[in-house]
Every structure is written in C-alpha cells, then in structure tokens.
C-alpha positions as CSV (number, residue, x, y, z in Angstrom):
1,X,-94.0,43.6,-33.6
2,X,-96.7,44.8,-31.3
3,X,-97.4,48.0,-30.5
4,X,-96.1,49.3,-34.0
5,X,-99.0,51.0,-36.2
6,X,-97.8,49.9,-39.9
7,X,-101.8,48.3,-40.9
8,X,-100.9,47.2,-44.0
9,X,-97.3,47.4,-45.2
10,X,-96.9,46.8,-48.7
11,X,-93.9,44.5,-48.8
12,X,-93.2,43.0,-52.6
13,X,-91.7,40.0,-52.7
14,X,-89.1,40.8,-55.3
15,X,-88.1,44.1,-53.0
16,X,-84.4,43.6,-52.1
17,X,-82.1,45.4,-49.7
18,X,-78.4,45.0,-51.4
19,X,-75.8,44.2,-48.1
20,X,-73.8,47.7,-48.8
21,X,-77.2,49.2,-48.5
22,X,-78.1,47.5,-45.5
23,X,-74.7,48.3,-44.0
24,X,-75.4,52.1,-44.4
25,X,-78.6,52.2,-42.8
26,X,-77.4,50.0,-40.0
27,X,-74.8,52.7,-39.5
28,X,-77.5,55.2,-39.7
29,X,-79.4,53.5,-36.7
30,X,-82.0,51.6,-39.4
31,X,-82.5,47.9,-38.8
32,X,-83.7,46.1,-41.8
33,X,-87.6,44.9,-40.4
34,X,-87.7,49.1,-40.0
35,X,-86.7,49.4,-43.5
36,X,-88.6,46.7,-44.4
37,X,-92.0,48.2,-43.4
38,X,-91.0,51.3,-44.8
39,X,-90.6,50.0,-48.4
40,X,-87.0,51.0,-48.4
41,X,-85.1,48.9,-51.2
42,X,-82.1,48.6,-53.2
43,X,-82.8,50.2,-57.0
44,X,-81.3,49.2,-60.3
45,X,-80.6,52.5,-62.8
46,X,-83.6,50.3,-65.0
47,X,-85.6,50.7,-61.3
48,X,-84.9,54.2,-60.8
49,X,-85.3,55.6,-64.7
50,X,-88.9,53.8,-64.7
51,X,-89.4,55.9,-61.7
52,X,-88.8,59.1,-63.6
53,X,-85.5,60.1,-62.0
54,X,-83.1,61.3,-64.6
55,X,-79.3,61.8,-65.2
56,X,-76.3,62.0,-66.9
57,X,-75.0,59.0,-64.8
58,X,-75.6,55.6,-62.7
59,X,-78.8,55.8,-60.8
60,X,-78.3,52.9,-59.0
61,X,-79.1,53.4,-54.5
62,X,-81.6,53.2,-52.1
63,X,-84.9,53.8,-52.9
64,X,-87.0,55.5,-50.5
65,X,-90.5,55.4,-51.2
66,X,-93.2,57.9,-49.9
67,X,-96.6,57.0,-47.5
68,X,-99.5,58.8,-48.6
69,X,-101.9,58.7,-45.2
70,X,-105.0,60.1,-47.1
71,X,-104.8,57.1,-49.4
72,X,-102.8,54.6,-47.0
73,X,-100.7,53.1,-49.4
74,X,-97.4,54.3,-50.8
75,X,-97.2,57.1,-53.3
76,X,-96.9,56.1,-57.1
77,X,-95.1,58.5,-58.3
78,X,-93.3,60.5,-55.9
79,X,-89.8,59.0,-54.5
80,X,-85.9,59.8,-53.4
81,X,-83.1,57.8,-54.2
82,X,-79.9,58.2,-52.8
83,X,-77.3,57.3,-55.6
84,X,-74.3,54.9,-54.7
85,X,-72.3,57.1,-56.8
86,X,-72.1,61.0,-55.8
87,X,-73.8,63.4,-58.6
88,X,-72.8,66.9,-58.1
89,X,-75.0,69.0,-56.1
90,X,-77.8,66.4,-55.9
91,X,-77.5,64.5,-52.8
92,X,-80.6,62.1,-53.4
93,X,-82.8,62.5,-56.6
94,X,-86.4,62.3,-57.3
95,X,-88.8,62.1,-60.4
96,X,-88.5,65.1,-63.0
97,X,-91.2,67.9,-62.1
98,X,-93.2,66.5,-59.5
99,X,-93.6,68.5,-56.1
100,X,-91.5,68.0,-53.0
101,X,-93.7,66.4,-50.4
102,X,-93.3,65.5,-46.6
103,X,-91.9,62.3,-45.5
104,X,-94.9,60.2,-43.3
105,X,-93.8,56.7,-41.7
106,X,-95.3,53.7,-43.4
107,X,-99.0,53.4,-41.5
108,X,-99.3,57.5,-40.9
109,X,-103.0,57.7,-40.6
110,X,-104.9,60.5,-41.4
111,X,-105.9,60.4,-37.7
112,X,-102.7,60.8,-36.5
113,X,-102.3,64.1,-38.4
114,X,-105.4,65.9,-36.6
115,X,-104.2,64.1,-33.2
116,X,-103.1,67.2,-31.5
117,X,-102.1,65.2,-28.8
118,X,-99.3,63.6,-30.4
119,X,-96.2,66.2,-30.6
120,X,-94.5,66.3,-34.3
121,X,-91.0,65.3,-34.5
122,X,-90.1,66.7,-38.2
123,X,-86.4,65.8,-39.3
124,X,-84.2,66.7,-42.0
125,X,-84.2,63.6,-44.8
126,X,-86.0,60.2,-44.1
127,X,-82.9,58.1,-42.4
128,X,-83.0,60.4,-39.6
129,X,-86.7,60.3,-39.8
130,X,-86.4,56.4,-39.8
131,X,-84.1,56.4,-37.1
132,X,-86.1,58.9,-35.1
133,X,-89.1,56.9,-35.0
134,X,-87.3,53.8,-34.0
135,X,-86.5,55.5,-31.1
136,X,-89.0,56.7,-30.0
137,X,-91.0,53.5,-30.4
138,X,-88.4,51.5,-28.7
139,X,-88.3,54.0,-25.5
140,X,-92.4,54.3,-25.6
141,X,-92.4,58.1,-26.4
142,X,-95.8,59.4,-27.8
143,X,-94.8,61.3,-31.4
144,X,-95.8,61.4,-34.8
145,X,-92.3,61.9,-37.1
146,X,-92.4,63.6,-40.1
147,X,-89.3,63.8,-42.7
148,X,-88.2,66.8,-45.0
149,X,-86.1,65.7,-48.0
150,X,-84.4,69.1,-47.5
151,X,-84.1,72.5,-45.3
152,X,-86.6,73.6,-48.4
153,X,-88.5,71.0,-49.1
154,X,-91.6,72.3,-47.7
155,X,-92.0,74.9,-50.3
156,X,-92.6,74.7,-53.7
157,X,-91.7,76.7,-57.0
158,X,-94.0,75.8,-59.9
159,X,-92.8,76.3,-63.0
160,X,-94.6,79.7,-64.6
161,X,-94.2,81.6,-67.5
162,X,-91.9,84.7,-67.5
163,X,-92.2,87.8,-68.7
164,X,-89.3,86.7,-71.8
165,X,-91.7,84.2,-72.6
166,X,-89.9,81.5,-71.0
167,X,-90.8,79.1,-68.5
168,X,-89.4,79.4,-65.3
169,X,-89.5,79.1,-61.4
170,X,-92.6,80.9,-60.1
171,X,-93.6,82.2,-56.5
172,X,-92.6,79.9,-53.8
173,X,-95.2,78.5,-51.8
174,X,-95.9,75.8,-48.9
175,X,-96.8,72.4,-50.3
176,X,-100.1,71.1,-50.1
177,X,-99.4,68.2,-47.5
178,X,-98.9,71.2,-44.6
179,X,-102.7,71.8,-45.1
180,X,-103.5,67.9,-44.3
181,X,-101.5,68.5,-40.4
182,X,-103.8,69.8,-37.8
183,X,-101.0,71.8,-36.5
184,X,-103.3,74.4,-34.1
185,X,-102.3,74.0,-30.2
186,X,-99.6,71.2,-30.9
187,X,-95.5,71.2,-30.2
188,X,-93.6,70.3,-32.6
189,X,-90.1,69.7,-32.3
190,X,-87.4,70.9,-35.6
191,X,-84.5,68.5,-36.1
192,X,-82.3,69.8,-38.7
193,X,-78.9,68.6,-39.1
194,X,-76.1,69.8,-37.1
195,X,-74.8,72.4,-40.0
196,X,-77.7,74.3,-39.0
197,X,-75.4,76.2,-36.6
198,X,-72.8,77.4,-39.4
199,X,-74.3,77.1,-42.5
200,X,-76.4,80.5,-42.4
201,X,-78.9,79.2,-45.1
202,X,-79.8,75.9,-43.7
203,X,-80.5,78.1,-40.6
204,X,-82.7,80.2,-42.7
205,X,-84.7,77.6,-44.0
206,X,-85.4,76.7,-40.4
207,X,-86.5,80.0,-39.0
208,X,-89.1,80.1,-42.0
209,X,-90.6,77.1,-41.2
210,X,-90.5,77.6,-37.5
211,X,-92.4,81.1,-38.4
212,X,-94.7,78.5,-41.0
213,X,-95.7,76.2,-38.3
214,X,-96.3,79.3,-36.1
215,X,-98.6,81.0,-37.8
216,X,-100.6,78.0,-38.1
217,X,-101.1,77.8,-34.3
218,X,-98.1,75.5,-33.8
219,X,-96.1,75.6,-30.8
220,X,-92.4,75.2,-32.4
221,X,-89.4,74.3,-30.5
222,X,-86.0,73.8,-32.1
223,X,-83.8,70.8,-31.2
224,X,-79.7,71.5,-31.0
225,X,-77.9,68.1,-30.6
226,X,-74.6,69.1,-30.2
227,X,-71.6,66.8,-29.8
228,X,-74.5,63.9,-28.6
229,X,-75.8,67.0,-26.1
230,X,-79.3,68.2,-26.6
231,X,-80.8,71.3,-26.0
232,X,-83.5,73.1,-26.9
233,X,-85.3,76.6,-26.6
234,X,-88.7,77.7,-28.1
235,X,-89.0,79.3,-31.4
C-alpha cells in the first residue's frame, strides 16, 4: 500500500461489499482494497432510509460515502446511493434537502486543496472518480481527483420563499466546497462523460463550470475520450 495517502481510513468492521456490487465496480475499473478505503459498501433499504434517502421503492445499492478534508473523516450526513433497482429519473439518490457537494478521495487533505502544484482531475460521478485515481496512482501521475455527482452538482438551489407564498427553488449558486480549492494558477482537467458531445445540456453544464473555474484563476482544459481516443483543447 505504499505510496497511497488514505491517513486514516475509516473501515467498520460490519461494512460489506455484496458480490453483484463488487462485480459492477470491477467492471467499472474499482478493485475492492480501492473501494475499501473509500468506504464504499453495500446498503440495505433499513441502511439507506437511516441515511435520510427517501422513496416510493427499494433502496437497496451501493453506498458511496463522502470525505470531508477540512474535518478528515467521512461526512455524516451527506451520501449517494446507487439503487439496484432503477427509479425514474434518479440515477443515484441522496438524503432529502441537504446540499450537493464535491466528491474528495478518502485521505484528501486540506493541503492538497491549496497545492497548486497538483493539477485537478474533476470527473462526472465517483466510480469514474474512483477509477481515475487508481490510475493515476498506479502510472505515478501527480493529481488531486475530484468527483461531481452530476453535470450540476456544483451549484445549488436553496429552497426560498416565492412570491405565492410558497416555498420553492431559489437563485442558483456555486456550493461552498469551491471556496475550500485554491484554484488560482492551477490546470485542471474536466472529464465529463462521453454524452457531453450530443446531449446539448450536459455540454452546458460543462462550459459553465469551465467559465467557474476560470474566473477563479483556473487554467481549465477539457478532456474528449472518444472511442478510447483522447484529446483535449483549452477552455
């Protein structure tokens, strides 16, 4: 295990990975000691209700839970399941009304996000975040990776009160966890999925975050990964 960073991985004893689980992060380039450290784990519906995820339907999936580098442990209250069973228009699910936040590998350090040095490598969803920093570790590339559970997941909506006297979305706004990045003078590289290139409001969602990151001195450059082919060009 050298040269990994996790300082304190908070493995619970109890904390299973069910083998259909294990098979579909395997397929998604995840080995289980990966997983492991990362406090990924198979989730009853009991599990996932306690959580604060709710539904019409089986909650049962994988469970991924959220780092928190400022407090270097993993978040309480904050994390995405992806249910074994599909729920309409709700890929993965998360606890009812709390705020999207960014995906930081088990052992992010605060240090690591003012470390201009290291480049940003911030993918859509965490198994492609997972994967991606398995990579990179195993080919010795410097890089801190970063996960978005969605295209807009950087931006948040909180729930204000209308002029009908209701409650409902308010102004959108970039979540807190941008602020914690020292992103002045460093590259980050954009890895959104491949639909990026056809699906005109996945490709929206990427300009605005390129022109996010920009504006707060990042230099931005968008990764294509065509057919297994990458290319890139700046933002």
């Amino acid at each position: 295990m050298a040269g990994l960073r996790y300082e304190r991985p908070q493995i619970v004893a109890t904390r299973t990975i069910l083998p259909k689980h294990a098979a579909e992060l395997t397929a998604n380039a995840i080995d289980l000691a990966t997983a492991g450290l990362a406090g990924v784990a198979s989730s009853t519906h009991k599990e996932a209700h306690d959580l604060g995820i709710r539904g019409d339907h089986a909650l049962d999936g994988i469970c991924f839970r959220y780092w928190v580098p400022w407090d270097r442990r993993f978040s309480r209250r904050f994390v995405r399941i992806k249910p074994d069973l599909a729920v309409p228009n709700r890929k993965y699910l998360q606890p009812v009304g709390e705020k999207p936040t960014l995906y930081f590998i088990a052992g992010t350090t605060e240090g690591d996000l003012s470390n201009v040095s290291l480049p940003i490598l911030l993918a859509e969803g965490e198994k492609k975040a997972l994967a991606l920093d398995r990579a990179i570790r195993q080919l010795s590339i410097p890089g801190l990776t970063i996960g978005i559970g969605g295209v807009w997941s950087w931006r948040w909506s909180p729930r204000e009160l209308q002029p009908d006297g209701k409650l409902g979305k308010g102004k959108s706004t970039p979540i807190s966890d941008l602020d914690r990045i020292n992103w002045a003078s460093r590259t980050v590289y954009l890895l959104f999925d491949s639909d990026v290139s056809t699906n005109w409001k996945v490709a929206a969602a990427e300009t605005a975050l390129a022109k996010e990151l920009t504006r707060r001195g990042a230099t931005v450059r968008i990764v294509r990964i065509p057919g297994g082919v990458a290319c890139q060009r700046s933002a």
